[in-house]
C-alpha positions as YAML, in Angstrom:
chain: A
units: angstrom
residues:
- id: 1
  name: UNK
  ca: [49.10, 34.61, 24.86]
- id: 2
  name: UNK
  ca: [48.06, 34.05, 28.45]
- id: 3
  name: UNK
  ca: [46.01, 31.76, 30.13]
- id: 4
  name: UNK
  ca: [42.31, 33.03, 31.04]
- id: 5
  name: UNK
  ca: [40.56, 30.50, 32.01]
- id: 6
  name: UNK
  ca: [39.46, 27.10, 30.80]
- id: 7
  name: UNK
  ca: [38.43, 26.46, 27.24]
- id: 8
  name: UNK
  ca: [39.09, 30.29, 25.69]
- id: 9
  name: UNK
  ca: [38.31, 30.15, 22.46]
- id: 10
  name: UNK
  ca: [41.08, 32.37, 19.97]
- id: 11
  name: UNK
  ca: [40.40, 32.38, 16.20]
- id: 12
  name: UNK
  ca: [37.87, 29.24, 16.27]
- id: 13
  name: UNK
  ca: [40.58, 27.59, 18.35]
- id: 14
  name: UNK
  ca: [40.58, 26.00, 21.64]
- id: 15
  name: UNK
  ca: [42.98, 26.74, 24.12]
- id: 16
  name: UNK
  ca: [43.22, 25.21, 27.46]
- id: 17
  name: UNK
  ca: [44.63, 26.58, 30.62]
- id: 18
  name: UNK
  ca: [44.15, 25.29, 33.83]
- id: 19
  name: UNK
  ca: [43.35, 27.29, 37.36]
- id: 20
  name: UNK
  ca: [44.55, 24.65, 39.52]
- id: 21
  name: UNK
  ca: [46.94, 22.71, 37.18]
- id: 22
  name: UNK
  ca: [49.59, 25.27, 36.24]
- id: 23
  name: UNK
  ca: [51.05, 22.55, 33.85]
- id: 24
  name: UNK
  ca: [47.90, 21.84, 32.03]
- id: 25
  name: UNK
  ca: [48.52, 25.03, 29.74]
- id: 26
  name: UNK
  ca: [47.88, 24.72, 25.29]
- id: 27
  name: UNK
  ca: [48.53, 28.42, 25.03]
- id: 28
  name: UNK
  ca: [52.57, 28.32, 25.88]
- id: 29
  name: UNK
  ca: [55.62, 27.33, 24.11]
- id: 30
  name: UNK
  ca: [55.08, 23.32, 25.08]
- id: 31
  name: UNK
  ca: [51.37, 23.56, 23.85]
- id: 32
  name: UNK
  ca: [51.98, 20.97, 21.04]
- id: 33
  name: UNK
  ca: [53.87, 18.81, 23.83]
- id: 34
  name: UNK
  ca: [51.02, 18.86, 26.48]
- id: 35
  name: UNK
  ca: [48.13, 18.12, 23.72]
- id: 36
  name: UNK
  ca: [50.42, 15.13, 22.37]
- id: 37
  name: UNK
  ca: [50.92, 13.79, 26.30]
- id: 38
  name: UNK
  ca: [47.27, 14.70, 27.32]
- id: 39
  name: UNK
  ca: [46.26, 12.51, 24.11]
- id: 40
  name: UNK
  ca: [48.79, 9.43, 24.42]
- id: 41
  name: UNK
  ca: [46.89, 9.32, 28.26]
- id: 42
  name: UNK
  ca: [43.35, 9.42, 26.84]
- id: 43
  name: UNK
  ca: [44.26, 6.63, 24.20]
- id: 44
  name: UNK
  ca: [46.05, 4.48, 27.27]
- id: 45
  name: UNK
  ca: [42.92, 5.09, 29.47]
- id: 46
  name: UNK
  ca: [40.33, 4.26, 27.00]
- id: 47
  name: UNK
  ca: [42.08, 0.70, 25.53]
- id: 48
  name: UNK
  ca: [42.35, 0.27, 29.24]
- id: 49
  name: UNK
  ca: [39.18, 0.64, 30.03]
- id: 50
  name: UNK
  ca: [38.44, -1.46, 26.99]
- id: 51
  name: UNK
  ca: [40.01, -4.05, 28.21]
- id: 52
  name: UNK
  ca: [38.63, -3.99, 31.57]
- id: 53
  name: UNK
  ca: [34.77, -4.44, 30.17]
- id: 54
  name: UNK
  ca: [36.02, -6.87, 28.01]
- id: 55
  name: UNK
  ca: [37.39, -9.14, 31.28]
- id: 56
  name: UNK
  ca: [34.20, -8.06, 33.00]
- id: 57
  name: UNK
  ca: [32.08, -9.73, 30.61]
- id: 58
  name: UNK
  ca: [33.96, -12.72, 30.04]
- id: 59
  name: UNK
  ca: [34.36, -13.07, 33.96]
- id: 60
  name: UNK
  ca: [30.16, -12.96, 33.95]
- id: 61
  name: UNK
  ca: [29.94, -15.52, 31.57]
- id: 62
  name: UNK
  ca: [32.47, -17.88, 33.06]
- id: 63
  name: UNK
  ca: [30.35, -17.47, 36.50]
- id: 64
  name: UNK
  ca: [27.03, -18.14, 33.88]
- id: 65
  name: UNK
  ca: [25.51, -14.82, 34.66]
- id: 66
  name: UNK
  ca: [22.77, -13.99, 32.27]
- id: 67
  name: UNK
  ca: [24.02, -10.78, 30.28]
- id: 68
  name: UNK
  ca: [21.96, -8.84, 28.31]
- id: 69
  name: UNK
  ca: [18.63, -7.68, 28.71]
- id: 70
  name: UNK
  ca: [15.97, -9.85, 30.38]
- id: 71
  name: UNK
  ca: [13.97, -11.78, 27.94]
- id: 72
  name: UNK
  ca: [10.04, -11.07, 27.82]
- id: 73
  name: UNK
  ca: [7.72, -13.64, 26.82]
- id: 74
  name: UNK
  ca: [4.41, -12.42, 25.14]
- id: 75
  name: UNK
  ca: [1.46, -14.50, 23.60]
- id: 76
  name: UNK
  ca: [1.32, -12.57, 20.27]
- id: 77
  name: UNK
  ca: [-2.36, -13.86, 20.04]
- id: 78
  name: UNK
  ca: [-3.71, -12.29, 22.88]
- id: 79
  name: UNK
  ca: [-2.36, -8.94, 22.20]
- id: 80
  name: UNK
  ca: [-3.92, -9.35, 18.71]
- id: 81
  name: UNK
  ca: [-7.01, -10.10, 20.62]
- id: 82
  name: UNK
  ca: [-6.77, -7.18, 22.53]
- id: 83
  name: UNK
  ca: [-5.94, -4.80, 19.75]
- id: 84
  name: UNK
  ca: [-8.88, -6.48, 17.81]
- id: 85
  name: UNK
  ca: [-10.91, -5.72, 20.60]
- id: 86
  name: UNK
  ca: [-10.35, -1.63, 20.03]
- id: 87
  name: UNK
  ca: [-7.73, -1.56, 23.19]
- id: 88
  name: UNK
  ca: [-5.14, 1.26, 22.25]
- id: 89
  name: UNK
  ca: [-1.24, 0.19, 21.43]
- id: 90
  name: UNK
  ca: [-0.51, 2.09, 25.11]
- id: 91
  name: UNK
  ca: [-2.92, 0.44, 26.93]
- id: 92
  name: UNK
  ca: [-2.02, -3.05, 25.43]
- id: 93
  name: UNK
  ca: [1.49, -2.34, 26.51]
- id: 94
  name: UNK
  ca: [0.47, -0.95, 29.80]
- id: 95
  name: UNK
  ca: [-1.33, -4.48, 30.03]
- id: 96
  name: UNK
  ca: [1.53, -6.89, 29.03]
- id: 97
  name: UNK
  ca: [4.23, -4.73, 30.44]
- id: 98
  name: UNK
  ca: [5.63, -3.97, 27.15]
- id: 99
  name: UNK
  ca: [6.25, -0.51, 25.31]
- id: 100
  name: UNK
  ca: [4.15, 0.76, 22.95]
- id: 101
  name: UNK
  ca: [6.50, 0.26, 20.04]
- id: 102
  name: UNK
  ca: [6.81, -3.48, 20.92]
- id: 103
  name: UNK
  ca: [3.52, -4.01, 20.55]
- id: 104
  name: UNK
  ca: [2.92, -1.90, 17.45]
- id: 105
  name: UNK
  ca: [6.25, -4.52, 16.03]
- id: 106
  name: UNK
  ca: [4.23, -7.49, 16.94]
- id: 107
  name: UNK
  ca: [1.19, -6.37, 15.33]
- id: 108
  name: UNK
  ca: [2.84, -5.44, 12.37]
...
């Protein structure tokens, strides 16, 4: 079987085959060989990359950057107020600068 194209599809099977990479080729006699190497990289790149974020955030922390998403501060009673008052759940967000579905939580 030759080469197409990338991604031909043979009996609910996917065969790769590379225009540019000659090498990078599932459909000849090393297919097994190049889907074990291409997959030993992937694994190696993504507990790399792991490892990378994981430094990242420790380095952040060490330097006391704040991580995470910003905190907001509501007064609960005022947005019960305003929702008392017949304001919609959009426009009491709209209001506080919160979503909707924050304020329909904090009603709840």
């Amino acid at each position: 079987m030759g080469s197409t194209g990338f991604g031909l599809f043979l009996n609910d099977v996917v065969y790769l085959g590379s225009f540019t990479e000659s090498y990078l080729d599932s459909t000849g006699m090393f297919k097994e060989a190049v889907i074990a190497i291409l997959a030993a990289v992937a694994r190696q790149e993504h507990a790399r990359l792991s490892e990378r974020v994981v430094a990242g955030l420790r380095r952040a922390k060490r330097e006391g950057k704040a991580l995470g998403r910003p905190k907001t501060i509501v007064d609960r009673e005022k947005i019960r107020e305003a929702h008392t008052a017949g304001k919609s759940l959009r426009a009491i967000g709209a209001e506080f600068g919160i979503s909707r579905t924050l304020v329909m939580n904090l009603l709840a």
